[in-house]
LOSE-448834 format. One record per residue (C-alpha): residue in three letters; chain; x, y, z. Coordinates in nm, 3 decimals. Layout:
N
ALA_A_X_Y_Z $
...
This chain:
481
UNK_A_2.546_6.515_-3.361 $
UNK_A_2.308_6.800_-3.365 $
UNK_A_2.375_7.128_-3.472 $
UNK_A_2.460_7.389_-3.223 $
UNK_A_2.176_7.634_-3.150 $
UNK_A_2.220_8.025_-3.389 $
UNK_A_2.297_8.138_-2.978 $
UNK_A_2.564_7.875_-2.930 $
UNK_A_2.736_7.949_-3.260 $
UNK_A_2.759_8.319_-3.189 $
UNK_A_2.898_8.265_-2.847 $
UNK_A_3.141_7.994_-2.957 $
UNK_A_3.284_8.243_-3.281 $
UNK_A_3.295_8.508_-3.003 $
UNK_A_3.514_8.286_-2.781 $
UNK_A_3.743_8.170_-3.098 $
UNK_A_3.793_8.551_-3.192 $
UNK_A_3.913_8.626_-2.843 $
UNK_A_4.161_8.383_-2.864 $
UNK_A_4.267_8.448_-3.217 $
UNK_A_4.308_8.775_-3.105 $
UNK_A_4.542_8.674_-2.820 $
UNK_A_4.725_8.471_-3.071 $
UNK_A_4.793_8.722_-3.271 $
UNK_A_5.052_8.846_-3.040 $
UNK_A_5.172_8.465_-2.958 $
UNK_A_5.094_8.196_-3.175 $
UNK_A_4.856_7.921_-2.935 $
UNK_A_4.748_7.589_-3.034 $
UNK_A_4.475_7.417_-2.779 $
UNK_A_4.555_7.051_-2.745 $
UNK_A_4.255_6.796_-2.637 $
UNK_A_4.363_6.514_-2.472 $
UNK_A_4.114_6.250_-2.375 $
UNK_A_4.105_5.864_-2.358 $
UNK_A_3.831_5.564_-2.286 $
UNK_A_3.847_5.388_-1.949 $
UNK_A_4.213_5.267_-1.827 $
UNK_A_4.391_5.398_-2.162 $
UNK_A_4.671_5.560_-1.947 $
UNK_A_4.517_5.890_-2.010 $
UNK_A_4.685_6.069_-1.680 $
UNK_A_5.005_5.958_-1.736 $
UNK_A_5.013_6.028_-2.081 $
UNK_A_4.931_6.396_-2.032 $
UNK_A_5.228_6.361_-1.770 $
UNK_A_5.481_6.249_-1.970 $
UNK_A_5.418_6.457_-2.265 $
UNK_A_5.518_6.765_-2.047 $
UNK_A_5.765_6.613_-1.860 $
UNK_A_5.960_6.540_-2.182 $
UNK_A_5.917_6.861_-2.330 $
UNK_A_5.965_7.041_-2.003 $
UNK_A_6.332_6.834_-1.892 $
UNK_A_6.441_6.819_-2.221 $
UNK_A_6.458_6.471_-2.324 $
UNK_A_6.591_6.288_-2.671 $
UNK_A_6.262_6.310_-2.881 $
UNK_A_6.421_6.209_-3.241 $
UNK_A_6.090_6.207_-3.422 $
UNK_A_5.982_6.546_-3.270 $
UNK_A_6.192_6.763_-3.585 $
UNK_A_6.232_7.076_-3.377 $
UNK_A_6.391_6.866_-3.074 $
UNK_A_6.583_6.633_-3.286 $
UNK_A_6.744_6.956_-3.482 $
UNK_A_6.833_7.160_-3.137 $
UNK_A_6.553_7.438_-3.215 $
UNK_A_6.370_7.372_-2.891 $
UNK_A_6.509_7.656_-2.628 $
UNK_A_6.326_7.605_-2.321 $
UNK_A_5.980_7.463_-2.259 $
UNK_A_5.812_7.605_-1.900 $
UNK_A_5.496_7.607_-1.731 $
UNK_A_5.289_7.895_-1.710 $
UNK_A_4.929_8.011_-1.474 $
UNK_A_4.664_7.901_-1.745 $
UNK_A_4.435_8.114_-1.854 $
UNK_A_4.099_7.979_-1.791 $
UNK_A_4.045_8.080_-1.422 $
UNK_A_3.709_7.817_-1.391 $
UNK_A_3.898_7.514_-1.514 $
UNK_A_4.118_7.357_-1.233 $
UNK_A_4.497_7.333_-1.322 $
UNK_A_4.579_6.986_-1.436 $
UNK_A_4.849_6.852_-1.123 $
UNK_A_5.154_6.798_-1.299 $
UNK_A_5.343_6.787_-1.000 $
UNK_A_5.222_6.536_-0.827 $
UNK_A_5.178_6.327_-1.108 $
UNK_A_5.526_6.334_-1.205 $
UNK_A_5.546_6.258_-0.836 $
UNK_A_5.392_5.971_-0.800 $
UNK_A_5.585_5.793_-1.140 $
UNK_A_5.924_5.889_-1.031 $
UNK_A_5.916_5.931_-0.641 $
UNK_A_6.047_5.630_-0.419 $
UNK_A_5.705_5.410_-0.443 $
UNK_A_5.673_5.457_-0.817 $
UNK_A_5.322_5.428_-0.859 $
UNK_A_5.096_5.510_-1.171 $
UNK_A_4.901_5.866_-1.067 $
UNK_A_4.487_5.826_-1.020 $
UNK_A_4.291_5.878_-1.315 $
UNK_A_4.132_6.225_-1.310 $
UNK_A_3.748_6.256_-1.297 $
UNK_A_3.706_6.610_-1.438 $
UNK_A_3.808_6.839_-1.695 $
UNK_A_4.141_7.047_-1.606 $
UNK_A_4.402_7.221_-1.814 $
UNK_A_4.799_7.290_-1.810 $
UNK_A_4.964_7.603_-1.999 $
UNK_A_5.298_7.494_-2.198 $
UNK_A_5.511_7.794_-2.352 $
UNK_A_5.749_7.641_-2.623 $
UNK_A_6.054_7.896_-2.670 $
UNK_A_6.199_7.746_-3.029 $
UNK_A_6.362_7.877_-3.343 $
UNK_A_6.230_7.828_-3.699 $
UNK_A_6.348_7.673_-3.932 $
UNK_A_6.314_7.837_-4.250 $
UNK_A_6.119_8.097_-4.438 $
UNK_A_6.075_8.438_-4.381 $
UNK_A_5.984_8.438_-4.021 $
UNK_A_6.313_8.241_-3.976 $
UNK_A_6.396_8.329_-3.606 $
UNK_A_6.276_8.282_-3.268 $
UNK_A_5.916_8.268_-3.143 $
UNK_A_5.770_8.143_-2.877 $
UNK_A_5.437_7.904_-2.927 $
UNK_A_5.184_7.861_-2.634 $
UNK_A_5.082_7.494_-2.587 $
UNK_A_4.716_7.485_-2.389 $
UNK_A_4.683_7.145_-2.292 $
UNK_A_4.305_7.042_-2.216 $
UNK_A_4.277_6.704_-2.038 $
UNK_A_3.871_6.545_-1.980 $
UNK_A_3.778_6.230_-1.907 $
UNK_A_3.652_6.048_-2.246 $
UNK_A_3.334_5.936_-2.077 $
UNK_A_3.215_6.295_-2.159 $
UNK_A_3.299_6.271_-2.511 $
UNK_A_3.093_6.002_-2.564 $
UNK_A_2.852_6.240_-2.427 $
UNK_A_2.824_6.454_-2.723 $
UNK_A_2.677_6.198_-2.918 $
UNK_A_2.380_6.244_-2.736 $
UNK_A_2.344_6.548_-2.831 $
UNK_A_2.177_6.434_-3.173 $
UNK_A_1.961_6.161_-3.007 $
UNK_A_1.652_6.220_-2.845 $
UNK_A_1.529_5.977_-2.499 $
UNK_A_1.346_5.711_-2.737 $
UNK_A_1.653_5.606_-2.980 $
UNK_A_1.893_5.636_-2.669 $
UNK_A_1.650_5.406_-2.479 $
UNK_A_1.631_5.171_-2.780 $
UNK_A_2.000_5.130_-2.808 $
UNK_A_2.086_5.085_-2.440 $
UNK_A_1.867_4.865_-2.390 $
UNK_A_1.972_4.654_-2.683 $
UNK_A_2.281_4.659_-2.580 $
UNK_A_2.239_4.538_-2.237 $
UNK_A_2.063_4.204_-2.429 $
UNK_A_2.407_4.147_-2.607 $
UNK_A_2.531_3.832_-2.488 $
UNK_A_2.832_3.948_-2.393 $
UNK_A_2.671_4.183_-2.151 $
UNK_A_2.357_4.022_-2.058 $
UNK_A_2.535_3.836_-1.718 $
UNK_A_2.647_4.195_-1.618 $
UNK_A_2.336_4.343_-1.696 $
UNK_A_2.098_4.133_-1.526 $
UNK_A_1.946_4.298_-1.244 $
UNK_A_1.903_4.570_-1.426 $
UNK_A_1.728_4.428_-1.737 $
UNK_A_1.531_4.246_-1.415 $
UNK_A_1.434_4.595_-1.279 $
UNK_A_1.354_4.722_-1.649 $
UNK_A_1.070_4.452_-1.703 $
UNK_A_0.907_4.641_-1.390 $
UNK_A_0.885_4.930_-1.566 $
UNK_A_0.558_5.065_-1.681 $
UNK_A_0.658_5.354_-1.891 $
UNK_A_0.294_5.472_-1.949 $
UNK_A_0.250_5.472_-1.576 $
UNK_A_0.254_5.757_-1.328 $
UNK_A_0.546_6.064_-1.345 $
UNK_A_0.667_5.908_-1.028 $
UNK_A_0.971_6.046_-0.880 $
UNK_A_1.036_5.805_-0.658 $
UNK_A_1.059_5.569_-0.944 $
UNK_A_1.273_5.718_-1.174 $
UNK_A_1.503_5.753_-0.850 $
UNK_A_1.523_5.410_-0.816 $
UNK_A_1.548_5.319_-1.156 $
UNK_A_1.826_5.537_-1.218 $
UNK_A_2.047_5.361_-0.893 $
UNK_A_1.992_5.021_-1.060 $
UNK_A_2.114_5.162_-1.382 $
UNK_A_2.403_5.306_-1.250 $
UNK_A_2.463_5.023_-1.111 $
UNK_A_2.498_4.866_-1.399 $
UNK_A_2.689_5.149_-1.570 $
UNK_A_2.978_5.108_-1.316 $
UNK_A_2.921_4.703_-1.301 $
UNK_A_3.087_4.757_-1.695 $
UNK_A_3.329_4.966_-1.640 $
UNK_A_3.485_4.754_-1.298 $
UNK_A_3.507_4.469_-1.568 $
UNK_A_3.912_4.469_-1.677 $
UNK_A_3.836_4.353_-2.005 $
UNK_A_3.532_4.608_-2.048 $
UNK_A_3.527_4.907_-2.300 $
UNK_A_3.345_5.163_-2.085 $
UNK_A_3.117_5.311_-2.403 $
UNK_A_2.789_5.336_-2.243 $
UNK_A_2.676_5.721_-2.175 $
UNK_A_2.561_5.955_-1.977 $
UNK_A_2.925_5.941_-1.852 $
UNK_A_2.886_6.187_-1.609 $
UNK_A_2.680_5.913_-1.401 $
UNK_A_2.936_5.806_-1.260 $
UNK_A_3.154_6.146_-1.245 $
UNK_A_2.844_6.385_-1.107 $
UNK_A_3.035_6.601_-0.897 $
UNK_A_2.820_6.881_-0.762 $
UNK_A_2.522_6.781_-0.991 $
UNK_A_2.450_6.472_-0.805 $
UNK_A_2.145_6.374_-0.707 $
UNK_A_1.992_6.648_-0.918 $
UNK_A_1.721_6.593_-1.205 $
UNK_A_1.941_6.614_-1.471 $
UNK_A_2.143_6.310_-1.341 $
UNK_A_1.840_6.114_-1.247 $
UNK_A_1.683_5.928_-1.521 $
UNK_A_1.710_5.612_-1.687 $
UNK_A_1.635_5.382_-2.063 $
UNK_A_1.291_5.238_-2.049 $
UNK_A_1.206_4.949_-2.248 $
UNK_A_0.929_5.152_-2.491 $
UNK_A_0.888_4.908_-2.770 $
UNK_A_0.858_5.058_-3.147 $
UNK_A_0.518_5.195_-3.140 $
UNK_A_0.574_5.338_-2.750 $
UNK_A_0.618_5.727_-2.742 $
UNK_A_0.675_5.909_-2.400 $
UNK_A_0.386_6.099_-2.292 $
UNK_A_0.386_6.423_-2.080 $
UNK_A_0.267_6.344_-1.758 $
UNK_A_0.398_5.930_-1.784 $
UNK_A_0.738_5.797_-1.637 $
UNK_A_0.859_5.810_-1.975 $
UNK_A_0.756_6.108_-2.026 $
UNK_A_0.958_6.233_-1.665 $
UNK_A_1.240_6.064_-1.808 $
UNK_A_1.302_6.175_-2.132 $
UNK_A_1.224_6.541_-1.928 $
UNK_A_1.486_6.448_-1.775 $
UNK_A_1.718_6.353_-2.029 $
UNK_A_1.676_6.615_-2.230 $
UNK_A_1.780_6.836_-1.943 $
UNK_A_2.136_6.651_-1.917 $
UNK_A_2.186_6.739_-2.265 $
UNK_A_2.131_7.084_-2.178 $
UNK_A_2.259_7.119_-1.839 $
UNK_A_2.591_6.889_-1.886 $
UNK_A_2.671_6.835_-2.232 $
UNK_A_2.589_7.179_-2.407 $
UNK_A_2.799_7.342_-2.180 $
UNK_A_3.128_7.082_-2.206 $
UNK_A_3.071_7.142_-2.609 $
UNK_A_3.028_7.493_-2.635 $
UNK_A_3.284_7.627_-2.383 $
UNK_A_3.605_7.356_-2.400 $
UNK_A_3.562_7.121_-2.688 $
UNK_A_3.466_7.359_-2.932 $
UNK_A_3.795_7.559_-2.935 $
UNK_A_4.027_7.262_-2.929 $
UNK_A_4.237_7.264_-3.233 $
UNK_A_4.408_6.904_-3.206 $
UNK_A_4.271_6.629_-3.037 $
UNK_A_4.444_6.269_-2.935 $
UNK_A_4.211_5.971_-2.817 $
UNK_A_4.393_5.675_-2.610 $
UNK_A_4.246_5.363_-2.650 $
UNK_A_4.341_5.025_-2.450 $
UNK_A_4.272_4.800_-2.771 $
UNK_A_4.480_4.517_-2.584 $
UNK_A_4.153_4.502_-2.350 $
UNK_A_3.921_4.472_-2.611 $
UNK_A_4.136_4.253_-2.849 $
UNK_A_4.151_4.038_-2.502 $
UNK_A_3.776_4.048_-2.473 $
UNK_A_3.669_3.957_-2.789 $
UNK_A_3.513_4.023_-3.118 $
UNK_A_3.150_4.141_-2.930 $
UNK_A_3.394_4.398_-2.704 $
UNK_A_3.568_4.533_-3.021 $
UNK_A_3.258_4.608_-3.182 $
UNK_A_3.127_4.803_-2.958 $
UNK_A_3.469_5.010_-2.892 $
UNK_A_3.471_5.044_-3.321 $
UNK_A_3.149_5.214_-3.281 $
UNK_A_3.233_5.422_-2.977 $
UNK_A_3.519_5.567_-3.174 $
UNK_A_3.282_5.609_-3.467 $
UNK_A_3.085_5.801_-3.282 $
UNK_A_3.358_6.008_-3.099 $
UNK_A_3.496_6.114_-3.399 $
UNK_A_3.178_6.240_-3.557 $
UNK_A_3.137_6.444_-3.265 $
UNK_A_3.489_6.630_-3.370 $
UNK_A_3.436_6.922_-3.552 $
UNK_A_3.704_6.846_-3.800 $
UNK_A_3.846_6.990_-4.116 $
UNK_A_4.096_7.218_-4.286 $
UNK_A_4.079_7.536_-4.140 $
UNK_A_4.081_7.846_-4.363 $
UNK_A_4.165_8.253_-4.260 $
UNK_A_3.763_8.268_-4.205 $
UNK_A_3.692_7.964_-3.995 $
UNK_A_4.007_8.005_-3.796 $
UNK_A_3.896_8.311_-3.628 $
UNK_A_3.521_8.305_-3.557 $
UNK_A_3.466_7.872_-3.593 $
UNK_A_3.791_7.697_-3.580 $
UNK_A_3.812_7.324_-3.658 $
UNK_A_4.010_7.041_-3.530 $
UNK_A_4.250_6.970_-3.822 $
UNK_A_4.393_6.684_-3.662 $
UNK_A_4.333_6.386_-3.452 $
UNK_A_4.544_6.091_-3.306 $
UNK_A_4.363_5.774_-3.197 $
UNK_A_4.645_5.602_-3.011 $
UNK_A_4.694_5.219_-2.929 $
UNK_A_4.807_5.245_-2.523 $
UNK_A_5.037_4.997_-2.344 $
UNK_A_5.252_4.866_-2.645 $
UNK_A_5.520_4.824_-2.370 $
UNK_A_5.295_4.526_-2.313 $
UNK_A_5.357_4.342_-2.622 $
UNK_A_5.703_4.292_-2.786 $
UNK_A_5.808_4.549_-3.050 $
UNK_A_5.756_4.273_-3.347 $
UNK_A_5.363_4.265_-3.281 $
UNK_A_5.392_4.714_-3.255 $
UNK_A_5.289_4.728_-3.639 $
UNK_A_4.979_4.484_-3.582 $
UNK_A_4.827_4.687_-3.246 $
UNK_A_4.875_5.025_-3.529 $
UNK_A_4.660_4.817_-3.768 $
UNK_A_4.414_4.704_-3.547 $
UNK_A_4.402_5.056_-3.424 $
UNK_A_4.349_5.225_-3.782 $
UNK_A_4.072_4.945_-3.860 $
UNK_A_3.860_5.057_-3.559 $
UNK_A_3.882_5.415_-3.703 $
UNK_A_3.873_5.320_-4.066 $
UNK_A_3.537_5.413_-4.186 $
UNK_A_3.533_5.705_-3.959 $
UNK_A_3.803_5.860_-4.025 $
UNK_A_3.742_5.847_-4.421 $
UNK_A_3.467_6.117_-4.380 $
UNK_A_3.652_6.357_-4.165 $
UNK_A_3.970_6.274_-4.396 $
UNK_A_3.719_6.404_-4.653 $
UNK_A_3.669_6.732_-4.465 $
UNK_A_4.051_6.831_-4.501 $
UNK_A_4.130_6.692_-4.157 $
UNK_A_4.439_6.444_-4.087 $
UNK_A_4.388_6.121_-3.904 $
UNK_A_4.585_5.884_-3.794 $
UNK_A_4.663_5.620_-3.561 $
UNK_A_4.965_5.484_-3.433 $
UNK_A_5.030_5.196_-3.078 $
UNK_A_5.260_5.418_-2.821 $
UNK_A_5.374_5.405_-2.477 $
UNK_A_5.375_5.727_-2.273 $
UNK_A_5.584_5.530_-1.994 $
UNK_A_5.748_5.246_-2.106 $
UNK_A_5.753_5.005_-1.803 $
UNK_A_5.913_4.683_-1.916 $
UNK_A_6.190_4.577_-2.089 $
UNK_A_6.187_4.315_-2.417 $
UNK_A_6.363_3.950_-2.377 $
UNK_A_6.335_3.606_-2.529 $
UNK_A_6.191_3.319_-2.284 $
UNK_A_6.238_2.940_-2.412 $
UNK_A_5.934_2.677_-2.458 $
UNK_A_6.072_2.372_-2.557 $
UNK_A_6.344_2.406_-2.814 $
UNK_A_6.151_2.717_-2.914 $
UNK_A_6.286_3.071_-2.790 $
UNK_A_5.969_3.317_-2.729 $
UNK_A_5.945_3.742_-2.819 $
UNK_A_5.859_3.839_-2.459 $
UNK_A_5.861_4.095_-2.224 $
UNK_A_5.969_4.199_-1.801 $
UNK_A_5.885_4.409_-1.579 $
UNK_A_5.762_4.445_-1.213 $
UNK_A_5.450_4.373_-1.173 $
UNK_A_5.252_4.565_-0.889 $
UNK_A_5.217_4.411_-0.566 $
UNK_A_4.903_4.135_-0.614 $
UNK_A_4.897_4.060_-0.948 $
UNK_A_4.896_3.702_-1.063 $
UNK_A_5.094_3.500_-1.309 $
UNK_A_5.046_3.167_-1.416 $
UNK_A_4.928_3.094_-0.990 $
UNK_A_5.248_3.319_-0.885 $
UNK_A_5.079_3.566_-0.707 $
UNK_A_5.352_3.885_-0.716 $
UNK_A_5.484_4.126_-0.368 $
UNK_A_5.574_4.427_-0.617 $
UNK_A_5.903_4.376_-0.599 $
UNK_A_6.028_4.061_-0.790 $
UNK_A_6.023_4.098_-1.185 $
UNK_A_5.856_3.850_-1.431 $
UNK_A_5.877_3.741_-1.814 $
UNK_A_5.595_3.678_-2.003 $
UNK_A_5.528_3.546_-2.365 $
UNK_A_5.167_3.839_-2.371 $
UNK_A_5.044_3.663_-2.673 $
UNK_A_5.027_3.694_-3.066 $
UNK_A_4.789_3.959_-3.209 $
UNK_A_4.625_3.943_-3.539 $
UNK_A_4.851_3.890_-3.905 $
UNK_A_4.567_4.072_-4.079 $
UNK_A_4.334_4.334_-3.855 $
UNK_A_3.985_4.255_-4.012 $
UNK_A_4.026_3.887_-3.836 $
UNK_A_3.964_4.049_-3.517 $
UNK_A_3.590_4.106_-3.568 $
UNK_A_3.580_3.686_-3.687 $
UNK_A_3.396_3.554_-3.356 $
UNK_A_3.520_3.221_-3.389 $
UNK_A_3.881_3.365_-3.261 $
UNK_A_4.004_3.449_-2.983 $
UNK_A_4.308_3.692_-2.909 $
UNK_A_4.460_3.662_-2.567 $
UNK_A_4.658_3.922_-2.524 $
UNK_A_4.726_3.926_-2.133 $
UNK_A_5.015_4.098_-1.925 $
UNK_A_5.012_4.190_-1.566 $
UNK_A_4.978_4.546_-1.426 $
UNK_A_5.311_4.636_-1.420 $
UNK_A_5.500_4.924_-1.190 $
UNK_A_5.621_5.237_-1.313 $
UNK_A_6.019_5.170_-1.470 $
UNK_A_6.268_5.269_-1.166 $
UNK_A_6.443_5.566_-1.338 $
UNK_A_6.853_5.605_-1.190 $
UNK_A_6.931_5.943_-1.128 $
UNK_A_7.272_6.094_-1.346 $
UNK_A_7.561_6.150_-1.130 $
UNK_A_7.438_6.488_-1.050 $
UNK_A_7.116_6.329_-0.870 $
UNK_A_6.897_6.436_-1.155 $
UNK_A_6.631_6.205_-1.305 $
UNK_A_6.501_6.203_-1.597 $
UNK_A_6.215_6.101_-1.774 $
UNK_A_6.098_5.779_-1.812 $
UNK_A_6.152_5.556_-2.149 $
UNK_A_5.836_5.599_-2.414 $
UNK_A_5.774_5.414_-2.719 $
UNK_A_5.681_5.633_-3.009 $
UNK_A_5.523_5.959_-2.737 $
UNK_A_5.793_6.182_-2.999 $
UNK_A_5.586_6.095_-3.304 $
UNK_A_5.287_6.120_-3.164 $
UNK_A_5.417_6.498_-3.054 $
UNK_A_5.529_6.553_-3.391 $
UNK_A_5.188_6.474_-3.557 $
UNK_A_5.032_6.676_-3.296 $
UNK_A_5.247_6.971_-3.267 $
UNK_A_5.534_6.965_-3.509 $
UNK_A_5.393_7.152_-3.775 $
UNK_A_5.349_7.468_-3.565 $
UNK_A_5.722_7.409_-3.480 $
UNK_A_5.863_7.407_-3.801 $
């Protein structure tokens, strides 16, 4: 990624001092949350503040698990041009009579968490009070920010070599049809770029419909353009320029990297400079079972997606210094979603398979003083684990209710009736799952939301989780202790 303009810096240390300054009064920690398409990034962010918020048995999380937690309660948040992330009617939607999983959110947004606790030890041993900002965006735009050190030519290059994988080439047909239409040395036609841009976008949402895709490809706000669509910014597309083709002012290619370099400036700069450079933790959710299910070519690409997210992270150990005027992310979670969709036995392999994706990235920000890890969870656990018999063999397997559609085996399900599946086996050693020659079927149903029985005082309480406590504690713990 590029380096932020001398302008950029100073505004960005002028935002961190503000909020150190606020801090000094109440300690604050900012808390990214983001996740690639269907990683259950909504209902994480749900479930981590329903949990805190109603109190529920976190045994991993220390300052739960030790009864140093006092009350956790929401609180107006304290960027007034970021919309409030809806809680509410999330929590709504997972635990009201139709339990159904919330809608994914298209747009940044943001939740204030105050954390009334006691240390634990030291010479500040007493209460305090910690203020947890919780910063949700849609991971689309943090694939973004690696554009920020391309220019149009080596983001043309790679897109278009992508879309000639052959894993992608059926879904990216008509538009690699469209691209061989494409003069780039002709005319700065508008009218052009317009349409080549539709047929790209096309092709943009044609991956991300696909259930087994890895949504990777940027610009990601082409699909999320909210009141910038139709504008210049969000109306380009890759040309196919060759080696020895540069774009030339007054040439399509020429428009369109114009035009690209104007989303950089327009969409990214501003996501960078005034949200995701004052986060100080970050988790990424990740459906691996997807890719694992998709194949070797599909897990590629997601290992270089999260390559490239995490080089975006400005990450490191922070000292006094950088803490006020440039502060660093000093950790980050890369979490394996849905575990509730394999058995518990095959929990340690999705962790693997998760930490081999990030391996070589997260060596160089591990180098930089920063902690990474990653770990398979389950923000809302919605099945249960069983053993089903094949043959004179008894199967690890899992049921649940499956939502009203899905299909089993030819049993097509009403939404109501519950099922047990054998989901598959996933990899004894995690480098196998690059080896093309195999192939991991890993496939469960959509499941419902777990029906949740109210206590006999017609309270609920918060769904079951796998393993949400430690991620809290790697997260947040620390600044509990």
């Amino acid at each position: 990624m590029s380096q932020p303009s001398y302008l950029d810096e100073a505004r960005n240390a002028a935002l961190a001092f503000g909020d150190s300054l606020l801090g000094l009064a109440r300690p604050r920690l900012r808390l990214g949350v983001t996740g690639l398409s269907r990683s259950g990034k909504t209902v994480f962010t749900t479930a981590l503040i329903q949990n805190l918020i109603e109190g529920a048995k976190l045994p991993v999380l220390k300052a739960a698990a030790e009864g140093r937690i006092a009350r956790v309660r929401l609180v107006p948040q304290p960027d007034p041009d970021i919309p409030r992330f809806p809680y509410e009617a999330h929590r709504a939607a997972l635990n009201g009579p139709e339990r159904r999983w919330p809608e994914s959110t298209r747009r940044i947004s943001e939740l204030r968490v105050e954390i009334d606790y006691e240390r634990a030890a030291g010479w500040f041993k007493g209460p305090a009070t910690l203020t947890l900002d919780i910063v949700d965006y849609p991971g689309e735009w943090l694939l973004d920010l690696a554009l920020m050190g391309q220019d149009y030519k080596a983001w043309s290059t790679q897109a278009v070599a992508d879309a000639r994988k052959p894993h992608r080439r059926a879904v990216a047909s008509d538009w690699l049809a469209d691209l061989a239409g494409r003069d780039p040395a002709g005319p700065a036609d508008e009218l052009a770029a317009e349409a080549a841009s539709i047929v790209f976008k096309t092709y943009l949402a044609a991956l991300r419909a696909d259930p087994e895709a890895v949504a990777v490809t940027p610009p990601g706000r082409f699909l999320m353009p909210g009141d910038l669509e139709g504008s210049p910014a969000l109306t380009f597309a890759p040309l196919d320029l060759g080696h020895d083709t540069e774009p030339l002012p007054g040439t399509l290619a020429g428009l369109m990297t114009e035009r690209f370099e104007a989303y950089k400036r327009v969409v990214v700069a501003p996501f960078f400079r005034d949200h995701f450079a004052r986060l100080d933790r970050q988790i990424v959710l990740v459906d691996a079972l997807a890719a694992l299910d998709a194949g070797a070519p599909a897990l590629a690409d997601l290992e270089t997606a999260l390559g490239q997210a995490l080089a975006a992270f400005q990450v490191g150990r922070n000292s006094w210094l950088s803490s006020w005027f440039a502060p660093r992310i000093e950790r980050v979670l890369f979490a394996a979603t849905k575990a509730d969709h394999i058995h518990h036995a095959s929990h340690d392999r999705l962790a693997a398979v998760m930490s081999h994706l990030v391996a070589r990235a997260a060596s160089r920000a591990q180098g930089a003083g920063a902690r990474v890890e990653a770990m398979a969870l389950a923000a809302v656990r919605a099945t249960r684990e069983v053993r089903i018999k094949e043959g004179r063999d008894e199967l690890p397997a899992i049921a649940g209710v499956p939502e009203a559609g899905e299909e089993i085996a030819g049993e097509v399900f009403d939404g109501v009736a519950e099922a047990a599946i054998f989901p598959g086996e996933l990899p004894q050693r995690p480098e196998a799952i690059f080896d093309p020659a195999m192939r991991w079927q890993i496939r469960a149903p959509r499941f419902r939301p777990p029906l949740v029985a109210a206590d006999a005082g017609g309270r609920t309480r918060p769904p079951p989780q796998i393993r949400l406590d430690r991620a809290l504690e790697f997260l947040i713990g620390d600044r509990l202790a």
